[in-house]
C-alpha positions, 0 to 999 in steps of 0.5 A: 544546382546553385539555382535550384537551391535559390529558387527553392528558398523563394516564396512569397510574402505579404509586405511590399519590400523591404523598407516596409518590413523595416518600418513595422518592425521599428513602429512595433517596437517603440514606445509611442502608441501612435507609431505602434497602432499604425504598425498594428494596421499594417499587420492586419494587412499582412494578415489578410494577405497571408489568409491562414499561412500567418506566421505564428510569430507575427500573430503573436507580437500582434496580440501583445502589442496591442496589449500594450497600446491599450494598456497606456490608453487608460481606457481600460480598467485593471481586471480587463487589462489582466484578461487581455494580457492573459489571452495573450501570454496564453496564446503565446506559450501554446502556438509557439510550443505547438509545433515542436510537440510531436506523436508523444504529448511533451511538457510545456516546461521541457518545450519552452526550456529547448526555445530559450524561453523562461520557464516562469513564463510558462507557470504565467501561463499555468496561473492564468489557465488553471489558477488565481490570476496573478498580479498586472505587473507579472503580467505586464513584465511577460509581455515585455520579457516575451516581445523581447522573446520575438524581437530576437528569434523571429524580427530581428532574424530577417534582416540582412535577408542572411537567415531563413525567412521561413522560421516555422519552416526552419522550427520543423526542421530541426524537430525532425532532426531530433526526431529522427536522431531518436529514431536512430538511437531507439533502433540502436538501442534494440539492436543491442538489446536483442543481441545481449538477450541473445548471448545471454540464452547462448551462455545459460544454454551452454551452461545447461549442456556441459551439466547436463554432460557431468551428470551423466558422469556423476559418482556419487549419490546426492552429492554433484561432481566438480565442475570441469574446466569448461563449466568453469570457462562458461561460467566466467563469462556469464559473470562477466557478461552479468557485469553490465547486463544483470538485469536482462540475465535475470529476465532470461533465468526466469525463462521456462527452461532454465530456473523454471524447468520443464517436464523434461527437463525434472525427467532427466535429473530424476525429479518428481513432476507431479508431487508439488506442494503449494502450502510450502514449496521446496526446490527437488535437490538435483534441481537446485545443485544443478543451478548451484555453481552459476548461482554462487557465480553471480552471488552479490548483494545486488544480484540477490535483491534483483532476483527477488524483485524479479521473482516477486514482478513475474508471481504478480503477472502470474495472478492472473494466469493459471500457469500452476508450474511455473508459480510454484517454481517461482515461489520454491525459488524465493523460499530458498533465497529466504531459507538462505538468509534464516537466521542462525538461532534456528539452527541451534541444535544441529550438528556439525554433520547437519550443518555441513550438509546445510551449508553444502545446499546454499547459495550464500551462507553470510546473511543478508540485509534485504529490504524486508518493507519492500519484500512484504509489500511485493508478497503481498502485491501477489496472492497466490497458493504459495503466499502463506508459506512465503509471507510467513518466512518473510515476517519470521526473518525481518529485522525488525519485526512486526506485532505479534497481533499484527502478524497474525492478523496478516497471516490470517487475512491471507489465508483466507484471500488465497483459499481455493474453495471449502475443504472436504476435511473436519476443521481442527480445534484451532480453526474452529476457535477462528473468527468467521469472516464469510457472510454465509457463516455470519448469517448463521452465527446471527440466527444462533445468537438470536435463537439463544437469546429467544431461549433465554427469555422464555426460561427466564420468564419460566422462572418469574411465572413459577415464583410469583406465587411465593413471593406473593405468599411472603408479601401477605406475611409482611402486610403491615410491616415496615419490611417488603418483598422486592420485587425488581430484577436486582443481580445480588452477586454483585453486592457484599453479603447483609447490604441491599442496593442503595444501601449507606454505610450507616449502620442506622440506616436499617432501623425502622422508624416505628416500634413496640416494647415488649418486657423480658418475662412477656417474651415466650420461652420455648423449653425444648430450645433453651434445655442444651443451653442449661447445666446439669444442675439446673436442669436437675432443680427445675425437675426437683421444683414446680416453680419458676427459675428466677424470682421477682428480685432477679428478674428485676434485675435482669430487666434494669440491666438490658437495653432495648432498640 
């Protein structure tokens, strides 16, 4: 057996002996550029040999060692010694990691990190792949740090003949011992999986059982009887078992069959199977006391996060599904949960009786601080006929709440993101006032404007073609005058009564600059005009006398004291 293992470990190498092997490894690793390019020689010699079975190792020490010799060669210039140290590091980093990568691409990083190689290597190699070069110093110090790397991990493991002499071999190895110590575990990790799902259906489903058994021996009308002992028993240990496994529990609640009824299921609790409305969905009361016990069982904090965040998850895969039944049970679900959590002010005015029968329906009665972001986000991730009615309890109860705008808006946005299609019904007054987001009605607006502004223009044109002939009648009267008609579209309403546009506050600005006088007594007198302004007694005189009313003295009078502009 012994013999069987040794000559399994045979195999045939490229150099002569052993003393040639020690003498590359040795000139490799010195500072003197003659030894090092004989030990290069000597490598290409091994390399045609080996063909394409080259070790990794040995391809790469050859690469930076003659990085190295070419570098204190002083033949080359800087920017050709960072190209070479470049392609070297590169070639490094990528055959050595290449061998542990397995079906599932793996992070150079986590690769390099399990080999014992340093991590700023690897970002050497990033920079020189992806980004600016960097500097021939870091350059220079990966080489060192790599060859150092090599030197210990392959060169110096083959002396002694005391560990393998096939390092890729011995790589592979320990790959598939990982991998299949993953394998192990992931298998394991099933196995379990499977048989926690499987006692969590066995638990609800006794569950259902011993209910479905206390409903038959119910008493009362709307009100469900004590649990029994065995409820009791069963509903410990669904506690207990959602300790360590809430998560899967939650996933089988929302299995149909358990939260989310079946038709046969509603016919047996006397709940209606047809009548479901989506603008508000509410959960049938023997369907939610039934529920109740193994609810406020669970009842936590946590529970009531993870059941939403459940419940949100399983409503967004349902967007693309048309499964009606279960989105409404599901949105009903999460209405009751928010129900639960209202806030006290909006039930203010019950009494003590309401409150009681209130309190009786709910899962929780302390109040809860969700994480209302998070909820809206997930509301709004998934659009159904139920989001309206549940976005709306969501921007009602929120701690902190939103805009008055901004929830309207939203509440908006989602109305009409969710409508099902055109309804038969007339649109309210309120709908009616609701901005028009569809193209066809937007088309339809444009041609409405667009036809009134067309029968404004020609009214107005009416207008101006009737009142051309008057106001060229008024500027015939004022021809030769100071004075003119205006003749431009002036809005009067916006000035003050007695100014004109471009008017001053000058009160002289009116004045005009040409005038004539005219003496008192050749101003005409119309009688008729000025008899009421006349008193009894003048009015008497100048029917008891031909002559005039004033003399020549008075008038004179008259005249010195008036003041003509």
């Amino acid at each position: 057996m012994k013999r069987k293992q040794s000559e399994k470990r045979r195999h045939v190498v490229a150099w002569l002996n052993k003393a040639e092997w020690d003498q590359v490894l040795e000139y490799l690793f010195s500072k003197d550029a003659a030894l090092q390019r004989f030990a290069l020689q000597r490598l290409s010699a091994w390399k045609g040999r080996f063909a394409n079975s080259t070790p990794v190792a040995v391809e790469c020490t050859a690469d930076l060692v003659r990085c190295q010799v070419l570098d204190r060669s002083g033949q080359l210039s800087g920017d050709d010694l960072l190209l070479l140290y470049g392609s070297a590091l590169v070639r490094f980093v990528n055959l050595i990691t290449e061998k542990r990568q397995g079906r599932v691409a793996k992070s150079l990083r986590l690769l390099a990190g399990k080999l014992d190689i340093p991590e700023w290597v690897v970002d050497l190699r990033h920079d020189f792949t992806h980004r600016k070069l960097p500097s021939l110093k870091w350059s220079r110090k990966g080489c060192k740090v790599v060859l150092d790397w090599l030197q210990q991990k392959y060169w110096s493991r083959q002396l002694g003949g005391a560990a393998s002499d096939d390092w890729e071999a011995e790589l592979n190895a320990e790959d598939e011992a990982v991998e299949l110590k993953l394998q192990e575990d992931e298998l394991i990790a099933q196995q379990k999986e499977m048989a926690a799902y499987k006692t969590a259906r066995e638990l609800l489903i006794s569950f259902e059982k011993e209910q479905y058994g206390s409903l038959q021996e119910q008493k009362k009308e709307n009100q469900w009887p004590a649990p029994f002992a065995e409820i009791s028993w069963i509903l410990g240990e669904i506690k207990q078992f959602a300790l360590g496994s809430s998560d899967l529990l939650v996933d089988v609640l929302l299995e149909d069959g358990f939260l989310i009824p079946t038709v046969e299921q509603l016919e047996t609790l006397a709940c209606d199977t047809e009548s479901n409305c989506f603008s508000e969905p509410r959960l049938q009361k023997p369907l939610l006391r039934f529920w109740l016990p193994l609810l406020k069982t669970l009842y936590s904090a946590d529970f009531i996060h993870l059941l939403l965040e459940k419940l949100f998850a399983e409503l967004k895969l349902l967007t693309k599904e048309q499964n009606l039944h279960r989105v409404f049970y599901i949105s009903a679900w999460i209405s009751q949960v928010f129900l639960c959590n209202s806030k006290p002010l909006k039930f203010h005015f019950e009494s003590k009786s309401q409150k009681n029968a209130r309190l009786m329906d709910r899962i929780f009665v302390n109040r809860l601080q969700l994480r209302w972001q998070q909820l809206l986000s997930a509301c709004l991730d998934s659009p159904c006929a139920c989001t309206p009615h549940l976005l709306q309890l969501v921007l009602d109860d929120m701690e902190h709440p939103l805009p008055l705008e901004t929830r309207q808006r939203l509440l908006q946005l989602c109305s009409i993101y969710t409508q099902t299609g055109p309804s038969d019904e007339q649109p309210s007054s309120q709908q009616m006032k609701q901005p028009i987001y569809t193209l066809e009605s937007l088309h339809e607006k444009l041609q409405l404007s667009r036809s009134s502004a067309a029968e404004s223009e020609r009214s107005k044109s009416l207008q101006e073609h009737q009142f051309t002939p008057h106001l060229a009648e008024k500027a015939k009267l004022l021809r030769g005058s100071p004075w003119q008609v205006c003749g431009d579209k002036v809005q009067w309403k916006q000035y003050p009564l007695g100014k004109v546009p471009g008017q001053s506050d000058d009160p002289s600005s009116l004045m005009v600059e040409t005038y004539s006088t005219m003496t008192v007594i050749d101003q005409p007198v119309e009688l008729e005009s000025a008899a009421p302004h006349m008193n009894r007694e003048s009015s008497v005189l100048s029917r008891a006398t031909d002559g005039p009313l004033w003399s020549h003295s008075d008038v004179a009078r008259l005249k010195s004291g008036l003041q003509l502009f």
